[in-house]
C-alpha positions as CSV (number, residue, x, y, z in Angstrom):
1,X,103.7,55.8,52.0
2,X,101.0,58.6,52.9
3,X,100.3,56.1,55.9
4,X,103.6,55.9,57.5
5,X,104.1,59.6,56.9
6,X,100.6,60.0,58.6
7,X,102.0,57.4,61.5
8,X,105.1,59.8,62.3
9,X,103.3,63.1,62.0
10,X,101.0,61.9,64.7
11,X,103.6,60.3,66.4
12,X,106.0,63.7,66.8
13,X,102.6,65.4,67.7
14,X,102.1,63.3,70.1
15,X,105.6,63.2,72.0
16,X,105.3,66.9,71.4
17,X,102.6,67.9,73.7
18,X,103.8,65.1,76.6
19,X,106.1,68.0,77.9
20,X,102.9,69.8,79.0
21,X,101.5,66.9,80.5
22,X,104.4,66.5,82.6
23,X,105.7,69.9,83.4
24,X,105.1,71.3,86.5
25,X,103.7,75.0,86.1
26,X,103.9,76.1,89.7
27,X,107.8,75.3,89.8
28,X,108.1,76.7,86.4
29,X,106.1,80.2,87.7
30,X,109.2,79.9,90.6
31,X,111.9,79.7,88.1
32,X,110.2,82.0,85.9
33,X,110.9,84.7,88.5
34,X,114.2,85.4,87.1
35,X,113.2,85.3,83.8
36,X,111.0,88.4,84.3
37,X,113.8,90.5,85.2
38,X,114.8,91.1,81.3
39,X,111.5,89.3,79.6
40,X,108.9,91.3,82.1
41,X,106.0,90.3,83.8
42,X,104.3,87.0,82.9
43,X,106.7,87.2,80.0
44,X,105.8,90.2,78.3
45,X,109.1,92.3,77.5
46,X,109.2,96.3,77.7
47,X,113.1,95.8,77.4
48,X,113.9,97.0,73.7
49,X,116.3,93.9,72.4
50,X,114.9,91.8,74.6
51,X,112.2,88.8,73.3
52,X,109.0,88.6,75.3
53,X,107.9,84.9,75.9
54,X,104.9,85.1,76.9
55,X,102.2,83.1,74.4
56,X,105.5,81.5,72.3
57,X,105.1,77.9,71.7
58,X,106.7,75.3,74.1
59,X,108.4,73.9,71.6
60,X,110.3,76.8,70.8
61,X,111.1,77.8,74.3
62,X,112.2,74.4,75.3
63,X,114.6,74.4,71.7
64,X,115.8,77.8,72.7
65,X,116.8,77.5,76.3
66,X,118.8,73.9,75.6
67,X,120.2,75.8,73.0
68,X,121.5,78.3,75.2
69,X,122.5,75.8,77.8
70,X,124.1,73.4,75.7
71,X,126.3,76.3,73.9
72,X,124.9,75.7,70.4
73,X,123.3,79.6,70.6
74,X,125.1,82.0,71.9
75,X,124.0,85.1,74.4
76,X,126.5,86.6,76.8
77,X,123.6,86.5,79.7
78,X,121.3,83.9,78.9
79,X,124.4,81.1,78.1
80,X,125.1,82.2,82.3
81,X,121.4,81.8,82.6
82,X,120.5,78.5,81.1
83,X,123.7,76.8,81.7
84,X,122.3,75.2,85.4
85,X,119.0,74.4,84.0
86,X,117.9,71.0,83.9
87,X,115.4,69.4,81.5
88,X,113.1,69.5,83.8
89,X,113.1,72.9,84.6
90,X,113.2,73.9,81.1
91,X,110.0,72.3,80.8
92,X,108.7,73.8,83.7
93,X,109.9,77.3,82.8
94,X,108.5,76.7,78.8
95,X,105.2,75.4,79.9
96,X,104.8,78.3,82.4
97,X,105.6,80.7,79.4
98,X,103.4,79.5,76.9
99,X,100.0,78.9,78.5
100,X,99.6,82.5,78.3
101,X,97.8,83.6,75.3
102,X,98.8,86.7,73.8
103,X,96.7,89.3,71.5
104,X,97.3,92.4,69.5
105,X,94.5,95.0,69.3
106,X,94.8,97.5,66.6
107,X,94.3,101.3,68.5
């Protein structure tokens, strides 16, 4: 049993970080643009309400935005947003956002 579970952990792991492989960062720094209108620059928000995305995994991102897209989550702006994205340029846009790495520095 501890195999098979082993077998499908590395298995999801696996299909997991494909996305990366395959997305296209430059396209997703293009589509990104209009991201950075409410999320800021590279992804880092200075919009109270507003999530940055900068250094969140791709995972998440690419959840998130299908989400959005697909009507399952709701948000006035980003439903509008998402709803002409393709898979493709989710994936782009996710793996653009979250090969930045983020730190926090106590003053």
């Amino acid at each position: 049993m501890k195999t098979v579970s082993l077998i499908a952990a590395g298995l999801l792991c696996a299909s997991l970080s494909t996305s990366t492989l395959s997305a296209d960062l430059t396209a997703g720094a293009k589509a990104a643009q209009s991201c950075m209108m409410c999320h800021g620059e590279n992804g880092l928000s200075k919009m109270p309400g507003t999530p940055s995305l900068a250094g969140q995994p791709e995972t998440y991102l690419i959840s998130q935005l299908r989400q959005f897209r697909d009507g399952k989550r709701h948000n006035e702006v980003m439903n509008v947003i998402a709803k002409p994205l393709s898979d493709a340029d989710i994936d782009n846009v996710a793996a653009y956002f979250a090969q930045f790495e983020v730190e926090l520095k106590r003053h």
